[in-house]
C-alpha positions as CSV (number, residue, x, y, z in Angstrom):
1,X,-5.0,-8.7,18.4
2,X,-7.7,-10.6,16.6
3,X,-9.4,-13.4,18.6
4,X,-10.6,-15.5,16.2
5,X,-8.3,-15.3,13.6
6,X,-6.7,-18.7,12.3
7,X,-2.7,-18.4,10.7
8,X,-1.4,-20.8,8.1
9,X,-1.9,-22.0,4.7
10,X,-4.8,-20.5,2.5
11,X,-6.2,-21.5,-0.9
12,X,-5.6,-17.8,-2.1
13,X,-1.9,-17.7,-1.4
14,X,-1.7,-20.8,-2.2
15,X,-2.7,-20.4,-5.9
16,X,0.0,-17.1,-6.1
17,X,2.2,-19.4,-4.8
18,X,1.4,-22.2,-7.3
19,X,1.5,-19.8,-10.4
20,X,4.2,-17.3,-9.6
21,X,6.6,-20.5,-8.5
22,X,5.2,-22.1,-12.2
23,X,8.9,-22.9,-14.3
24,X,10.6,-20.5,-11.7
25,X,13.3,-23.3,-11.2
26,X,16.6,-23.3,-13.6
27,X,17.9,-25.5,-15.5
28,X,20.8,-25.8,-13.2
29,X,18.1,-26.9,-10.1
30,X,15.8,-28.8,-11.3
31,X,17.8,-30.4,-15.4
32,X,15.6,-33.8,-15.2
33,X,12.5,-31.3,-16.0
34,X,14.3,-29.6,-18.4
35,X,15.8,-32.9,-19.7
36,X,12.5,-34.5,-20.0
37,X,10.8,-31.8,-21.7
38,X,7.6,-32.2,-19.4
39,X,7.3,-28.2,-19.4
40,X,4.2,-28.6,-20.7
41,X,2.5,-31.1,-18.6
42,X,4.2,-31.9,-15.3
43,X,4.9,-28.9,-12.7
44,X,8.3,-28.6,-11.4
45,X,7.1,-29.7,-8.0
46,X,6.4,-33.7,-8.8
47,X,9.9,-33.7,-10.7
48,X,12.1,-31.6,-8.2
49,X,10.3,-31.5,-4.9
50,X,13.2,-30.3,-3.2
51,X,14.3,-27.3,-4.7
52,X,10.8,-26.2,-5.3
53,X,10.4,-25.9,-1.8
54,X,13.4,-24.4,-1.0
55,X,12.1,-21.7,-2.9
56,X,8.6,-21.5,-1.2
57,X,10.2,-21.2,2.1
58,X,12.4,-18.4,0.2
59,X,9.0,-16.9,-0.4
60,X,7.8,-17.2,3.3
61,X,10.9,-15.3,4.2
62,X,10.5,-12.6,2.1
63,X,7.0,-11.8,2.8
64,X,7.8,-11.7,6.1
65,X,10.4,-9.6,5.6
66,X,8.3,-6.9,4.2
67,X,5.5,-7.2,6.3
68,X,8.2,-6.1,9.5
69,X,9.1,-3.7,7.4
70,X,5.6,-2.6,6.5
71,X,4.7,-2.6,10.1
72,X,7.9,-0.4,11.2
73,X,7.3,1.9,8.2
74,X,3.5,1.8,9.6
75,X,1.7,1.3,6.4
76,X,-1.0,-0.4,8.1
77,X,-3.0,2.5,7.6
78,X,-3.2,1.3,4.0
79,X,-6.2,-0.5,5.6
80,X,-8.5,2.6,6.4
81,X,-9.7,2.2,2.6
82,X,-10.8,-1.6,3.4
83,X,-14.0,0.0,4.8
84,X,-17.0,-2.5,6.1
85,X,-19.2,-2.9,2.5
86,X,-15.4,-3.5,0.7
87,X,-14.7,-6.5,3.5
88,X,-18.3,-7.8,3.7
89,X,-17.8,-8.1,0.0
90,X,-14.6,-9.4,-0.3
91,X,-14.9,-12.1,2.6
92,X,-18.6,-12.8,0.8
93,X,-17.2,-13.7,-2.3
94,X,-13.9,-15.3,-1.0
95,X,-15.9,-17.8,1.0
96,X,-17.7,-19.2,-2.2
97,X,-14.5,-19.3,-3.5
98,X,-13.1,-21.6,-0.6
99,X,-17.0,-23.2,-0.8
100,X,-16.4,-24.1,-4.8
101,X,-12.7,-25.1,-3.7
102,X,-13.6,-28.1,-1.8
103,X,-16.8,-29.5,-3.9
104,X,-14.3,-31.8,-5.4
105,X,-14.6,-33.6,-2.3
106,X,-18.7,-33.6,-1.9
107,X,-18.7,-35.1,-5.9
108,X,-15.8,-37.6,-6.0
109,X,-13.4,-36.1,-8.7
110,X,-10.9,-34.4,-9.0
111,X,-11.5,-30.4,-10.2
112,X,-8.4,-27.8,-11.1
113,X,-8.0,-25.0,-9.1
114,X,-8.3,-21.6,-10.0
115,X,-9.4,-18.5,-7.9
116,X,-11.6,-17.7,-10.6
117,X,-14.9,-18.5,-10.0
118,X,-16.0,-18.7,-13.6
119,X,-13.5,-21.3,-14.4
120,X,-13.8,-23.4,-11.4
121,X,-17.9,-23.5,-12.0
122,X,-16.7,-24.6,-16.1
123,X,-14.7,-27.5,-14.4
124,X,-17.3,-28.6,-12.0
125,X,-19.5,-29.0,-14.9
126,X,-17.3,-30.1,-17.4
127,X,-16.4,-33.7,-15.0
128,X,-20.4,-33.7,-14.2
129,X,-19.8,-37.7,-15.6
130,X,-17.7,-38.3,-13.0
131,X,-19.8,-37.7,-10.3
132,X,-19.6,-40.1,-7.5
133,X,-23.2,-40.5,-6.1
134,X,-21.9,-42.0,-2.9
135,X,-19.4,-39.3,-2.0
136,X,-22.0,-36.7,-3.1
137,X,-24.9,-38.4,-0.4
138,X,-22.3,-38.7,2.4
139,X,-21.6,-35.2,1.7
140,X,-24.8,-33.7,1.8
141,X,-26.0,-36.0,5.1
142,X,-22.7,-35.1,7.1
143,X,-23.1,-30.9,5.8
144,X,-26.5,-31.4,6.5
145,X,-25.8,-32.6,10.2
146,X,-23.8,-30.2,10.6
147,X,-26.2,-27.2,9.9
148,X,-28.6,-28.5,11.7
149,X,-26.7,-29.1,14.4
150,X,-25.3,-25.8,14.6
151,X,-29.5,-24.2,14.3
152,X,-30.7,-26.4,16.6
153,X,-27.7,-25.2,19.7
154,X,-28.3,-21.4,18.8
155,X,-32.0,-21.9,19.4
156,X,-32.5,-24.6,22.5
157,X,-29.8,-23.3,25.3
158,X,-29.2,-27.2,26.5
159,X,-27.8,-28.1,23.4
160,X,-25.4,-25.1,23.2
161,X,-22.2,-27.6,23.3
162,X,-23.2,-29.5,20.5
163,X,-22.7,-26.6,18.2
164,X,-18.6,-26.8,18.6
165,X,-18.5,-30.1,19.4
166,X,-20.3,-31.0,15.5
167,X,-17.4,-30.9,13.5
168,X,-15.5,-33.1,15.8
169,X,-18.2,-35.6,16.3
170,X,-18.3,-35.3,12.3
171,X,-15.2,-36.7,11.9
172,X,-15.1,-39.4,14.4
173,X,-18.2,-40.8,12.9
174,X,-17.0,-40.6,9.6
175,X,-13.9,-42.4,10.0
176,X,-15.3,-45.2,12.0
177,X,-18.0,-45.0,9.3
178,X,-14.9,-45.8,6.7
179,X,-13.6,-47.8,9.0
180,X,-16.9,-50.4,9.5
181,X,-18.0,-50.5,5.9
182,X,-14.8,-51.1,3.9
183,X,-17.0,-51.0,0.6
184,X,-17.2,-47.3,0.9
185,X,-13.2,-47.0,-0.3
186,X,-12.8,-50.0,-2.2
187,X,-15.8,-50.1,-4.3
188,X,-17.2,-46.5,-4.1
189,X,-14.0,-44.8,-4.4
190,X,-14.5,-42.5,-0.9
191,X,-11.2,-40.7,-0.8
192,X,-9.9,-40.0,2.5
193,X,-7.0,-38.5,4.0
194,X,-4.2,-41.5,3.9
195,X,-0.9,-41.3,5.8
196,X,0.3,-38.5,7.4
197,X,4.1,-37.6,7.8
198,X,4.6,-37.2,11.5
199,X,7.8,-36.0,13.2
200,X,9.3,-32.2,14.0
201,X,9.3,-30.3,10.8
202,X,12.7,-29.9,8.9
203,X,14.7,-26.6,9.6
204,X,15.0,-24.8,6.0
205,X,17.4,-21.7,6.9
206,X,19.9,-23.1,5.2
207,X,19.1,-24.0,2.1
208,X,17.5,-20.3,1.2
209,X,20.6,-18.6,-1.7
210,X,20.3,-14.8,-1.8
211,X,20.5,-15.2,-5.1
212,X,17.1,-16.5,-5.8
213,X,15.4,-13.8,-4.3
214,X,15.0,-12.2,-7.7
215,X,13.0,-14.8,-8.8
216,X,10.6,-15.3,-6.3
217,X,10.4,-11.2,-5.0
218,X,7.1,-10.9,-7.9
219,X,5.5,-13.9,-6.2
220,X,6.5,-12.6,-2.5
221,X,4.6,-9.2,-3.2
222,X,1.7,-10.3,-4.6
223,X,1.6,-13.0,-1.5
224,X,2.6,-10.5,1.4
225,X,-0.3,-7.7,-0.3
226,X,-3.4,-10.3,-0.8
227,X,-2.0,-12.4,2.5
228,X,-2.1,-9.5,4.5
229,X,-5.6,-7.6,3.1
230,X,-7.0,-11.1,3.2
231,X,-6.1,-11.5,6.9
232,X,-6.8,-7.9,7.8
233,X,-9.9,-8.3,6.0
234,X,-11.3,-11.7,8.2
235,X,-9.9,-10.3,10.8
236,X,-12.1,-6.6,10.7
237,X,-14.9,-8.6,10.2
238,X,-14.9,-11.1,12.6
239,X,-13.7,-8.2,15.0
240,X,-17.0,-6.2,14.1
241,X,-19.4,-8.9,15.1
242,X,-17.4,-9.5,18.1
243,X,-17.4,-5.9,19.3
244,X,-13.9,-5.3,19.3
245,X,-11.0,-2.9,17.0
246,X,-7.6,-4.8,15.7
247,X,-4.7,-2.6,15.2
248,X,-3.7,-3.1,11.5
249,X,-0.1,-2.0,12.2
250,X,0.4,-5.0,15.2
251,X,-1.6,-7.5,12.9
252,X,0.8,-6.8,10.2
253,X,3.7,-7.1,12.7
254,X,2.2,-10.4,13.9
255,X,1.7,-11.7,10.4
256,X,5.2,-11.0,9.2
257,X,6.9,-12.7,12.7
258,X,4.9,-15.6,11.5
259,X,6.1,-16.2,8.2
260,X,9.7,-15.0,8.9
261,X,9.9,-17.9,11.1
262,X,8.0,-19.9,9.8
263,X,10.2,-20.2,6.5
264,X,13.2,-21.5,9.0
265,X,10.5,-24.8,9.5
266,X,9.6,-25.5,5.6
267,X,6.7,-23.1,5.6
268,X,5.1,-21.5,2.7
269,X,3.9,-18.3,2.8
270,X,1.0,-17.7,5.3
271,X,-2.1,-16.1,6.3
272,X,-4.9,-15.5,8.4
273,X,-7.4,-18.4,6.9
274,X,-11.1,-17.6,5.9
275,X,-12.2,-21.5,6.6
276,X,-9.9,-21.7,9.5
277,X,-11.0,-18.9,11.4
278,X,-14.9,-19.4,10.7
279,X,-14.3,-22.7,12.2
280,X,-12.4,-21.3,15.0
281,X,-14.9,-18.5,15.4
282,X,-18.1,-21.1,14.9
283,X,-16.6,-23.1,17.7
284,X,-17.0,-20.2,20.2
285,X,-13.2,-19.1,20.4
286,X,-12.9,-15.6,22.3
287,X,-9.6,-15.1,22.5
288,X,-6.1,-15.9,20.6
289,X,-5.7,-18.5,23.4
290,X,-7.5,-20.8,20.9
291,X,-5.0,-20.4,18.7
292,X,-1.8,-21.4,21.1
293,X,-4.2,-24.3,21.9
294,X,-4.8,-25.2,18.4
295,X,-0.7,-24.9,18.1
296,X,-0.3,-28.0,21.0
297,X,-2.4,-30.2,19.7
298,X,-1.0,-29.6,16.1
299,X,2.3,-30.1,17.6
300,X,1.0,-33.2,19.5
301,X,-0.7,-34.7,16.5
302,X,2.1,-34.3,14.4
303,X,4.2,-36.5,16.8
304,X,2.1,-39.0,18.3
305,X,-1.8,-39.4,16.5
306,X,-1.2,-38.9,13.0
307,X,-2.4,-42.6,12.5
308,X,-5.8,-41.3,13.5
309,X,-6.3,-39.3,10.7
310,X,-5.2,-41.8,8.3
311,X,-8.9,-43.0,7.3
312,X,-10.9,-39.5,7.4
313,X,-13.3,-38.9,4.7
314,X,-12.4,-36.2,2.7
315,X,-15.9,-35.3,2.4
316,X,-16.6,-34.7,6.6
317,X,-13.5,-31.9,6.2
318,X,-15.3,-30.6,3.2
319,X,-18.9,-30.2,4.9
320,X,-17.1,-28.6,7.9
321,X,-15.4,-25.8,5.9
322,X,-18.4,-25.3,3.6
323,X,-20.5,-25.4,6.8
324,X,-18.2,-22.6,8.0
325,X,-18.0,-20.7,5.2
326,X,-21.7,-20.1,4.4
327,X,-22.2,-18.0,6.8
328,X,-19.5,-15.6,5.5
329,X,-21.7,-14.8,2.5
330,X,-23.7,-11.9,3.3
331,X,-26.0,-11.0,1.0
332,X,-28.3,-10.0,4.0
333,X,-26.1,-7.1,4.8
334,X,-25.7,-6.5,0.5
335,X,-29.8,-5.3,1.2
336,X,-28.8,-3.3,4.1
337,X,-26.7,-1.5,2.8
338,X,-29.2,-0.9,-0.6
339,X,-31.6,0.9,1.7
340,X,-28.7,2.8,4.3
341,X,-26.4,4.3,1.7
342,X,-26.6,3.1,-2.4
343,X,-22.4,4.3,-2.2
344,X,-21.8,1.5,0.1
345,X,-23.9,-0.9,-1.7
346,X,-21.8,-0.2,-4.7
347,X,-19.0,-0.9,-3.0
348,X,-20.2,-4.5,-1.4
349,X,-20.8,-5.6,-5.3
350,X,-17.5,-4.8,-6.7
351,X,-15.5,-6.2,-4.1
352,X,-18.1,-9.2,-4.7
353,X,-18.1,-9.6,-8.3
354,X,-14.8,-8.4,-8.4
355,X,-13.8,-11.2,-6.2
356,X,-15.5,-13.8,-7.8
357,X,-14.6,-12.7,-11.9
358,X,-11.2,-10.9,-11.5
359,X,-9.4,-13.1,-8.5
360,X,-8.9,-11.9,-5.1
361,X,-6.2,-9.6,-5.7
362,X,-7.8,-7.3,-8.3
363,X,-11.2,-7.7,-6.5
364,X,-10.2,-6.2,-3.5
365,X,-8.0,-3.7,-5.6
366,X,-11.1,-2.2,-8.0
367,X,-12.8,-1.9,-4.6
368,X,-10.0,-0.2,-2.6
369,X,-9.9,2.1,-5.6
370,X,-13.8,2.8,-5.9
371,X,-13.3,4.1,-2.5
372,X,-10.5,6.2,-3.2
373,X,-12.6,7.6,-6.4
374,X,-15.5,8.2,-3.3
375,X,-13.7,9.6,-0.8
376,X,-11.9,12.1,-3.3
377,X,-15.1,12.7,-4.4
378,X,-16.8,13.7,-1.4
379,X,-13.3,15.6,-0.1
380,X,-13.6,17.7,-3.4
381,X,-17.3,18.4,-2.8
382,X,-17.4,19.0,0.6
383,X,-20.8,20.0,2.4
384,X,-21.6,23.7,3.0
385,X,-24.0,24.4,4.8
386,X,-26.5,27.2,5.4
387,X,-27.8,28.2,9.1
388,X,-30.3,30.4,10.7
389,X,-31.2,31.4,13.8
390,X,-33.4,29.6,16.4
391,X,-35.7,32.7,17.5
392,X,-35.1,33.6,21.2
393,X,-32.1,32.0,21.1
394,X,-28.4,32.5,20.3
395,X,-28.2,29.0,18.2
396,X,-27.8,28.8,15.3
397,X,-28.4,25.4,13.1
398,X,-28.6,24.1,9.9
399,X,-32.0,25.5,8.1
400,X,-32.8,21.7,7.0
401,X,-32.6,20.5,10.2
402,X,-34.5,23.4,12.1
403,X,-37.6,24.4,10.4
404,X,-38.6,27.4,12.7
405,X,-35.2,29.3,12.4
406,X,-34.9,33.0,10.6
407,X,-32.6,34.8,9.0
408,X,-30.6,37.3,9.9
409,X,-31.2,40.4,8.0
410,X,-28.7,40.8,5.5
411,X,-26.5,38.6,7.3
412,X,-25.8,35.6,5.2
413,X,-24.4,32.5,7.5
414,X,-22.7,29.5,6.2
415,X,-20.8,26.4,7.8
416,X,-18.3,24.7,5.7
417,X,-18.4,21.2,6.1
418,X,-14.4,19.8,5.8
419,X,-10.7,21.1,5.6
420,X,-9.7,23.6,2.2
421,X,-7.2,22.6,0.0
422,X,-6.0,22.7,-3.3
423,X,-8.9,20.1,-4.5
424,X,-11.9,21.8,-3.1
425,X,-10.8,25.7,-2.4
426,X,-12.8,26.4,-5.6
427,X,-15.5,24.4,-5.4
428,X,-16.1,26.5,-2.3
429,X,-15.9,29.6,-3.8
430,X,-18.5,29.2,-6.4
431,X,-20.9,27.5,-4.2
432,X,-20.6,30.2,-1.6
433,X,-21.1,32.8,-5.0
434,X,-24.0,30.3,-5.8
435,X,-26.0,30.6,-2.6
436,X,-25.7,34.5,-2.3
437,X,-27.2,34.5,-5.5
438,X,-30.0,32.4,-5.0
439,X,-30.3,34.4,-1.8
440,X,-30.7,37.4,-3.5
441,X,-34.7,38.1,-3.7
442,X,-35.2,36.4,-0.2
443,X,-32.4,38.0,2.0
444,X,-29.9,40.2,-0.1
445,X,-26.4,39.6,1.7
446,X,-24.4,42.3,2.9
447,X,-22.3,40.2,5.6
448,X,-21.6,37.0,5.2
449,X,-20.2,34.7,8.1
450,X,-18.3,31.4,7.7
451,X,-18.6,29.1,10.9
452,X,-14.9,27.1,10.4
453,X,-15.4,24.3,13.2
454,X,-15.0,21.6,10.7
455,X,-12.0,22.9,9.1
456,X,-9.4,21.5,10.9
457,X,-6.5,22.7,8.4
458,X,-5.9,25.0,5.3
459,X,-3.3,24.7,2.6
460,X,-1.9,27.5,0.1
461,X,-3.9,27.2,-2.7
462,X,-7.4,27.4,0.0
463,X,-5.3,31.0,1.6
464,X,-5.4,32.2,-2.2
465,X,-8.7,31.4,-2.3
466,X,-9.9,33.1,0.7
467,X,-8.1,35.9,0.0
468,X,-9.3,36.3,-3.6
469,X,-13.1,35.4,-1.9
470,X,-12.4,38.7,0.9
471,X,-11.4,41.0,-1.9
472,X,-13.8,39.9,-4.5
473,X,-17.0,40.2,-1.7
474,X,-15.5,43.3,-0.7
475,X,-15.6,45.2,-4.0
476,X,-19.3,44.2,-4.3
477,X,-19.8,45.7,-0.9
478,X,-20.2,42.6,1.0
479,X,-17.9,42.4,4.5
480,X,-17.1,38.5,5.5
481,X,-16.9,37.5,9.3
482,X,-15.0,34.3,10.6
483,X,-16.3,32.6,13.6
484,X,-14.6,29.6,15.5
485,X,-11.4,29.4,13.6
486,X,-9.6,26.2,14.8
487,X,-5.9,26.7,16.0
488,X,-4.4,25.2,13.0
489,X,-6.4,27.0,10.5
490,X,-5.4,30.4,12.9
491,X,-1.5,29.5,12.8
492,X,-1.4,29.2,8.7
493,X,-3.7,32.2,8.0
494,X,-0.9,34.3,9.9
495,X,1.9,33.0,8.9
496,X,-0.2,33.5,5.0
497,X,-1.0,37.2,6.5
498,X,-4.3,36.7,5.5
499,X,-5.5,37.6,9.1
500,X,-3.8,41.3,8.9
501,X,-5.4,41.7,5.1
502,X,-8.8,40.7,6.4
503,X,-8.5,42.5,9.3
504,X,-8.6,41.0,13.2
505,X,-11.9,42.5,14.3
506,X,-13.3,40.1,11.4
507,X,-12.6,37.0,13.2
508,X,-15.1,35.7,16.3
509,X,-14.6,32.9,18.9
510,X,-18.8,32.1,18.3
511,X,-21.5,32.7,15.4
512,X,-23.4,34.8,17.7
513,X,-20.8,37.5,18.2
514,X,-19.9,37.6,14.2
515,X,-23.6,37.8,13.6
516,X,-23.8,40.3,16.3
517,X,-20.8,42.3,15.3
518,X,-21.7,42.8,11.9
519,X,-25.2,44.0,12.7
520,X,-23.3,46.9,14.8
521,X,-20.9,47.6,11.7
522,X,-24.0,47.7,9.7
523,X,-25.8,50.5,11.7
524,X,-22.5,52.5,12.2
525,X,-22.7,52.0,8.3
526,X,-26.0,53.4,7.5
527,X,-26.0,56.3,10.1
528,X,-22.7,57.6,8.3
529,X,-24.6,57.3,5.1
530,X,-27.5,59.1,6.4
531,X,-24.9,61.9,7.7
């Protein structure tokens, strides 16, 4: 359902991939490594290429696997906790991630990866002395095109098709730039992309063993939970700008169709791709058409213009995605949320930092559980509200909100603000206890009336509650009314008999009759006193 998004291989599943695959190989797959005793210094990969892949596509296959499954079991809801400050967050600090990810190409040396952004800035600094100052210039002119290029089509209307057309014309002229001056690669060391395999890709079902899932089910979890909140993530955000909802149950679906069949065609385990999709989204895609006609000319440039690509500067591919992926940091809406709601500002930094100093996955899984800690939090707590009556009128609305309203005498009127349950039955009950009190010199409370609207359900422990609330207000001669009682809430106070303790006259279809009918009681009350 997203129309922007872009599916394949990411840097983030990339290095789970990498690590959880690290000496994963037996002795019986791969014995030259083994043999050798490079365990220490070459990966199993540049000494048993074969088998290593073998188990990547293993991987892809098992992801996909459990994201079908996930989508059946529909665990997509999973999601609802990824709210907008925890994806801002998360896509702002993946996309310096990517960003820091492809400076190796901008300087001119080589720089380890990591998903770490603390250990990636060490190794930029550490090969400082191997800057090239070539690669760096070429870099900054072609990222600097490239910007300005995109500024100058959103402002002047004429020029609006130069903005997607700048990363192509980028790397045309940086080719034939490589391609005129010679120099550049042979004596300033400008890496570029080199030959490129063409052909259809190799089917891979059959050299997956059963056996080896085992080894590689660690490293398929972590891939099909980060590949899928990563994707879901992009994919909420870019759907948010565009003005348009993704279901997270299809997308997972979709996702796990992917890589299921992908793994048949020698693919490792894929995603919906941060750089990919700004591109894609930068270039003005509005639908997932974009992405069947990205899939034909893959196809076609995998069999026929491969030879085109061969003297592309790495650099032009590293200005586009860092020209993409700039705009993904949003400290802008970091402020915005600071001065809307400090909560959701919370949240924006930890997914942030937590991105950039613990790694994607644990990022995005402090964050997701700062928002459970908040939404327990406010489901514990929830907002009880007192009313009073607009004068000649029947409304009644909250006292904060209304500032001309007026009590009711002796009629205490409150609206509780969520469903009851175990959590927060209590909490209720004292603040209720807590207001009557406070009440006390200004309007002492004979009746007190609870507008239920908001409560949509009630569990045991909240019918133990109201019923210990009815009989403790009753002993200190205070009578408690129940207006707009939804059908749920009706259904388990019955079946609890709470409504046959309380009583049914006490319950009201409005807060007008309730207030009304207690005022009656109350007379009938006093003239049998006065009798």
């Amino acid at each position: 359902q997203s129309r922007q998004l872009a599916v394949g291989p990411v840097a983030m599943v990339s290095l789970l991939v990498e690590a959880g695959l690290r000496g994963a190989l037996s002795e019986e797959d791969c014995p030259q490594w083994y043999a050798d005793g490079q365990s220490e210094t070459v990966p199993q990969y540049e000494v048993c290429p074969q088998p290593y892949v073998n188990l990547a596509c293993l991987t892809a296959f098992v992801v996909g696997g459990m994201q079908i499954i996930g989508s059946i079991l529909k665990l997509g809801f999973l999601v609802s906790f990824l709210g907008h400050p925890v994806t801002s967050g998360f896509t702002s600090g993946a996309a310096i991630i990517i960003g820091l990810s492809q400076l190796k190409y901008i300087l001119g040396y080589d720089i380890p990866k990591s998903q770490f952004v603390y250990e990636t800035v060490w190794n930029i600094l550490q090969g400082l002395d191997q800057l090239n100052p070539m690669a760096m210039l070429l870099g900054v002119v072609f990222l600097g095109y490239l910007i300005a290029n995109k500024k100058l089509a959103q402002k002047y209307k004429r020029l609006r098709m130069m903005g997607p057309l700048g990363p192509l014309v980028s790397c045309v002229a940086g080719s034939l730039l490589l391609l005129a001056v010679p120099m550049l690669k042979e004596d300033f060391g400008i890496k570029y992309v080199g030959y490129v395999p063409d052909g259809l890709m190799p089917i891979s079902f059959g050299n997956f063993r059963l056996g080896d899932i085992s080894k590689v089910l660690p490293t398929a979890m972590s891939a099909c939970l980060i590949g899928y909140m990563e994707s879901i993530a992009i994919g909420k955000n870019l759907a948010s700008k565009h003005g348009y909802e993704i279901d997270a149950g299809q997308e997972m679906l979709a996702l796990g169709i992917s890589n299921l069949i992908g793994a048949g065609f020698s693919c490792y385990p894929v995603t919906g791709s941060f750089s990919r999709s700004a591109v894609n989204n930068s270039t003005g895609a509005l639908s997932q058409l974009s992405g069947v006609v990205t899939a034909i000319v893959m196809f076609c440039t995998l069999m026929f213009l491969t030879p085109l690509f061969y003297y592309l500067p790495k650099f032009v591919l590293a200005a586009i995605v860092l020209n993409s992926v700039i705009p993904l940091v949003a400290l802008g809406e970091a402020k915005h949320l600071l001065r809307v709601k400090r909560h959701d500002f919370v949240l924006w930094v930890v997914a942030f930092i937590g991105t950039l100093f613990l790694g994607v996955l644990m990022g995005i899984m402090v964050a997701v559980s700062l928002s459970l800690v908040i939404v327990i939090y406010e489901s514990v707590r929830p907002q009880i509200t007192i009313l009073w009556r607009i004068p000649g009128t029947t409304i009644y609305r909250n006292m904060k909100q209304e500032s001309s309203g007026a009590f009711i005498p002796n009629v205490f009127i409150t609206r509780i603000g969520c469903s009851m349950y175990f959590a927060n039955a209590q909490f209720v009950k004292d603040t209720l206890m807590t207001y009557i009190q406070d009440l006390e010199d200004v309007n002492p409370t004979e009746y007190l009336v609870l507008e239920m609207t908001p409560v949509s359900s009630i569990d045991s422990t909240a019918c133990h509650v109201i019923h210990d609330i009815v009989a403790d207000y009753r002993a200190r001669g205070i009578e408690i009314a129940f207006a707009m009682v939804g059908n749920r809430v009706d259904k388990t106070m019955r079946k609890a008999k709470l409504k046959s303790y309380i009583g049914e006259k006490w319950f009201f279809p409005t807060v007008n009759e309730a207030v009304q009918f207690c005022l009656r009681h109350q007379h009938a009350k006093r003239k049998c006193l006065e009798a």
